[in-house]
Each structure stands twice: as structure tokens, then as C-alpha cells.
C-alpha positions in Angstrom: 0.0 0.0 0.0 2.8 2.3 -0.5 2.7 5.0 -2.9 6.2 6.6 -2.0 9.2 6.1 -0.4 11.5 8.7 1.9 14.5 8.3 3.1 16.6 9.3 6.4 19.7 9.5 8.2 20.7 9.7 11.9 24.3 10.3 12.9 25.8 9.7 16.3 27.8 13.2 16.8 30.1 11.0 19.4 31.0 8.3 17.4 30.1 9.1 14.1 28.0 6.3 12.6 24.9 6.8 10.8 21.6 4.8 10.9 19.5 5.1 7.3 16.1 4.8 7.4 13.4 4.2 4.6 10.3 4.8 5.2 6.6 5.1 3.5 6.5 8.9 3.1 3.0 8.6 1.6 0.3 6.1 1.0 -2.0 5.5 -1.5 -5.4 7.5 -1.2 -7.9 5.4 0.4 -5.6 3.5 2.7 -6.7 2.9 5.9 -4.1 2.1 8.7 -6.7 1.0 11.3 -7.1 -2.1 8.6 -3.4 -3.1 9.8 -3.5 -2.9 13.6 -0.4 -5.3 14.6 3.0 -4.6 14.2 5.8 -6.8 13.6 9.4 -5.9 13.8 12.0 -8.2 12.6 15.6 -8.1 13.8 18.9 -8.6 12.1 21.7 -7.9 14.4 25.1 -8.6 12.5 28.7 -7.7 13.1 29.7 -5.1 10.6 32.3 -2.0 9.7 31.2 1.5 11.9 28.1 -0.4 12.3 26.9 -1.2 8.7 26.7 -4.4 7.5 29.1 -5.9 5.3 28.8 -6.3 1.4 27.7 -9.9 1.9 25.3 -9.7 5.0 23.4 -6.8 3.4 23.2 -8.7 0.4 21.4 -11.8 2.6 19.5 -9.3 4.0 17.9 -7.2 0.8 17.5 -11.0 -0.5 15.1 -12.1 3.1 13.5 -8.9 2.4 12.7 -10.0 -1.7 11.5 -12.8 -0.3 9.3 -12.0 2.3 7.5 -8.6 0.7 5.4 -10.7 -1.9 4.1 -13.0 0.8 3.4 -11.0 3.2 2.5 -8.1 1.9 0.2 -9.9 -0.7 -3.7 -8.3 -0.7 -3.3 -5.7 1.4 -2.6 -8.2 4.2 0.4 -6.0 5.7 2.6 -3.1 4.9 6.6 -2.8 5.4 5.9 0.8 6.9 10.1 1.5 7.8 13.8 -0.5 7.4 16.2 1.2 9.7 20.1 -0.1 9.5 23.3 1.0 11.6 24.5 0.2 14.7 25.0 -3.7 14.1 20.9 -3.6 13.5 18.9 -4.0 10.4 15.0 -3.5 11.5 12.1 -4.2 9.1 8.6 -2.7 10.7 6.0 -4.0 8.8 2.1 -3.4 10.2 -0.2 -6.5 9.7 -4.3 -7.5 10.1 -3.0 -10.4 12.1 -0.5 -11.5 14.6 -1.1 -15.4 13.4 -1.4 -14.9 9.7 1.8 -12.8 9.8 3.8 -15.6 11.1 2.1 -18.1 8.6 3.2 -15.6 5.8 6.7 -15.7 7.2 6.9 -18.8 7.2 5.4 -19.7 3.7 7.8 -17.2 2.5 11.5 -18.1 4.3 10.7 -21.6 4.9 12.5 -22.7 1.9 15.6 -20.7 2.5 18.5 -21.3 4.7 17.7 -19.8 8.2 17.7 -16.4 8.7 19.5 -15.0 12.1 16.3 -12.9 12.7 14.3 -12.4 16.2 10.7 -11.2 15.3 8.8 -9.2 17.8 5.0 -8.7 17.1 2.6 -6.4 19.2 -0.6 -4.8 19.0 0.0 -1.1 17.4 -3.3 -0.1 16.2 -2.4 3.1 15.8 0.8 3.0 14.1 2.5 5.0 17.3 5.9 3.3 16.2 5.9 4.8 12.3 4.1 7.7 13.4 7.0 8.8 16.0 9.7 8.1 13.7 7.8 10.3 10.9 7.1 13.4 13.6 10.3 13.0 14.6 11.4 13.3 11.3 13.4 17.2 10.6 
């Protein structure tokens, strides 16, 4: 259900890494975010250079994520709303109808694939508060 994507970056003044973020900036007219009311975030922690991944991990990763977005997000069932990376974390936020069909999907989709060293977290966010503080937040 996304129409466009944005893009951000977050830099550590101490240290200086940068976290990138892409996000939905926009959605198409006539989407309804109360439709999608839990949010899943997947985790990818990795061990990489000033806390990006390395050529071959972020390749893995892009590849889970090729994987997984025709699945899951298939009729409108859920939305990746924002992919942050830096610090030794990739996070995929996707917003879902369901906490069980979401996991199905997952499954269906990875299941083939060599394991994935991901940790999924999934909790009720009818709201979006998670996107929507990242977007307000957002200069």
C-alpha cells in the first residue's frame, strides 16, 4: 500500500556512525491504517564495519526482504511501513491484520531458504505510534 518512499539518516555526533532509514513517506489514497493494527518488527543484528553491514550480509538481507515482501505483503494483508540499518541492526517494521497470519506468511515465505538469524517481535500497534514517531520525529 505504498505509494512513496523517503529516506533518512541519523548520525551519532560521538561516534560518528549513521543509521538510514526508509520509510513510506505517503500512501495511497484510500488507505486505511486502522485495517493493519499489529506490528511486527523483525531483527537482524550482525557484526559489521562503523556499524553497517558488510557487502555480503546486506546482500542476505535485501535477499530475506525479496522474499518475504510478496508473501506478506500480498492483498493488502500488511505493509513494510520503515527499514532502519546502523549500529549492528537491520529493523524491518512491517504493520499487519494479524498477529497469526503474519507468522504463517513468514513462514510460507523463508521456509525454503536457509535460516535467517532474525528475532521477530509482534505487538498490537493499532495506531501506528511506532511509524508515526519516527515520521514526527522526522526534521
Amino acid at each position: 500500500m505504498a505509494k512513496t518512499w523517503g529516506t533518512a539518516t541519523s548520525k551519532n555526533d560521538e561516534t560518528g556512525r549513521v543509521i538510514i532509514f526508509r520509510y513510506v513517506n505517503e500512501f495511497d489514497a484510500g488507505f486505511d491504517r486502522a485495517t493493519q493494527p499489529v506490528r511486527a518488527i523483525i531483527v537482524w543484528k550482525y557484526k559489521g564495519i562503523n556499524g553497517m553491514p558488510l557487502p555480503k550480509e546486506r546482500e542476505r538481507m535485501d535477499a530475506m526482504e525479496d522474499f518475504l515482501g510478496p508473501v506478506v505483503e500480498a492483498g493488502g494483508f500488511s505493509t513494510l511501513a520503515l527499514v532502519s540499518t546502523g549500529e549492528d541492526l537491520r529493523e524491518w517494521i512491517y504493520y499487519g491484520r494479524s498477529e497469526e497470519e503474519f507468522l504463517s506468511r513468514l513462514n510460507q515465505a523463508l521456509g525454503a531458504q536457509p535460516p535467517f538469524p532474525i528475532e521477530i517481535h509482534i505487538a498490537e500497534d493499532p495506531k501506528w505510534s511506532n511509524y508515526q514517531e519516527f515520521v514526527d520525529g522526522l526534521r
